[in-house]
C-alpha positions in Angstrom: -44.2 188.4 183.9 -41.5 190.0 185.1 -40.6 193.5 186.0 -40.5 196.4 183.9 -36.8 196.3 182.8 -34.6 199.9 183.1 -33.6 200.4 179.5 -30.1 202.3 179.7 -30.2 203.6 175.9 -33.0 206.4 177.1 -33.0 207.9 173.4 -32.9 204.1 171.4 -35.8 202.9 169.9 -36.5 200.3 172.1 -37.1 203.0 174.9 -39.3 204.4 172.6 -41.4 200.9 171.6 -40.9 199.0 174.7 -43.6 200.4 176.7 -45.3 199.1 180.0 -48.1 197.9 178.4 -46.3 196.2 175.5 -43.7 194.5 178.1 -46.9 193.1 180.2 -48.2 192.2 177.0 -45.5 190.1 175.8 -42.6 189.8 178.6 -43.7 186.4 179.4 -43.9 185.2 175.6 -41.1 182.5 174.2 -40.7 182.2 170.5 -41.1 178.4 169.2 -38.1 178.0 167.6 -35.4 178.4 170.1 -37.5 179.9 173.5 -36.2 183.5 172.7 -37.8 186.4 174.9 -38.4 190.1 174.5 -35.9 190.5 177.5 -33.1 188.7 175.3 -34.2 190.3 172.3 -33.7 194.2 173.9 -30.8 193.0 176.5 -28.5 195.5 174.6 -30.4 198.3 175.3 -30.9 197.6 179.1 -27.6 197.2 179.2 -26.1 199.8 177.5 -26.7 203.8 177.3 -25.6 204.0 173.4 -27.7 201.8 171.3 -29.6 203.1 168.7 -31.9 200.4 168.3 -30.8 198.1 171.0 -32.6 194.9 169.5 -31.7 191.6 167.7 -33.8 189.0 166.7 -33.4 185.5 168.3 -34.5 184.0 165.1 -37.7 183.9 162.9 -40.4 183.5 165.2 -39.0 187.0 166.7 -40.4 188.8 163.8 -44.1 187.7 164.7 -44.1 186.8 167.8 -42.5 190.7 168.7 -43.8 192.4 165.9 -45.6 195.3 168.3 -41.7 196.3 169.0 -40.2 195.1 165.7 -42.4 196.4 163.5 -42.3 199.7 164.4 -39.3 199.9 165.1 -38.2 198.6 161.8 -40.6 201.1 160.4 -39.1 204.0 161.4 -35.4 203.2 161.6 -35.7 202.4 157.9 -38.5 205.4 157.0 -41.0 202.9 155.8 -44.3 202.6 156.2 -46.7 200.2 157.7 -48.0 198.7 154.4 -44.7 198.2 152.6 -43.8 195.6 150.7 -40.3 194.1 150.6 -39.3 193.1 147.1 -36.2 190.9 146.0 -34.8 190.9 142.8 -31.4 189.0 142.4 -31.3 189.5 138.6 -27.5 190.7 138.1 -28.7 191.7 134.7 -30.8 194.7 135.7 -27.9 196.5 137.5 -27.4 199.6 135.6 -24.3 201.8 135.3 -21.1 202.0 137.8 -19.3 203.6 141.0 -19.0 207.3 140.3 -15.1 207.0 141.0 -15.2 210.5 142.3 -17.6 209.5 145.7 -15.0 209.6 148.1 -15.9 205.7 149.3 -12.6 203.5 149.7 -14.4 200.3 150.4 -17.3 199.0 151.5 -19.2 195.6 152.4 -22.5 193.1 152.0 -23.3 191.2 154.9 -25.7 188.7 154.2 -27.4 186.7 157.0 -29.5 183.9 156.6 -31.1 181.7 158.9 -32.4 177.9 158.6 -35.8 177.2 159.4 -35.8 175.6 162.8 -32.9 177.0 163.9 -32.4 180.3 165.7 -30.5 183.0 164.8 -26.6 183.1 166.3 -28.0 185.2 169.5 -30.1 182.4 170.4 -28.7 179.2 169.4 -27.2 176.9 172.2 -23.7 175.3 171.5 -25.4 171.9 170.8 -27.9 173.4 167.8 -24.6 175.2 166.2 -22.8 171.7 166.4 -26.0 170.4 165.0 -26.5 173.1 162.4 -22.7 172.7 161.8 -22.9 168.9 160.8 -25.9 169.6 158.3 -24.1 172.2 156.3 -21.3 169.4 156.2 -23.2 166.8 155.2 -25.5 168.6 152.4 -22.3 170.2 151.0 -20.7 167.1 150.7 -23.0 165.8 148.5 
């Protein structure tokens, strides 16, 4: 276990969540997938004085293996509660009406970020994995 790290965003969530006894509790834990630590995952926030959050995920295992910080923190940065349910629906059929073309929104953008199971997320992939990651998507679209 290392020490208890000096998170530099005082007022970001993970100074909230990232307590002594959850940083005992899990500073010494490595996700499977790609060896990803709390200290990676909150490294923005003990770096910097302006996150908000000040966490990323290293990949899936994160989720689980972190969930006393991620969850939440996820909870209340999104106002949900504890037993919600996320539910996706990517029926294009069921989208109803249009942009009120009086909302004084000039553009906007979907980011969309998926990972593939046994690989970890950007943050936490090695250049080797992306190579290897790189050459799958190759080779299955190719096909």
């Amino acid at each position: 276990m290392s020490d208890f790290p000096e998170i530099k965003s005082t007022h970001s969530l993970v100074a909230k969540y990232v307590t002594k006894p959850i940083w005992e509790k899990l500073s010494g834990v490595k996700t499977e997938t790609s060896g990803f630590t709390l200290a990676k995952a909150i490294a923005c926030a003990v770096e910097f004085d302006n996150q908000h959050c000040g966490i990323y995920a290293g990949d899936w295992d994160s989720y689980k293996v972190f969930a006393d910080v991620f969850d939440p923190l996820i909870q209340e940065y999104h106002g949900i509660a504890a037993d919600a349910v996320h539910t996706s629906d990517m029926d294009v059929g069921k989208i109803q009406g249009n942009i009120d073309p009086t909302a004084p929104v000039h553009s906007t953008r979907i980011r969309v970020g998926r990972s593939i199971d046994g690989f970890g997320l950007s943050l936490a992939s090695p250049r080797n994995k992306e190579l290897v990651l790189k050459n799958l998507c190759q080779r299955l679209l190719l096909t």
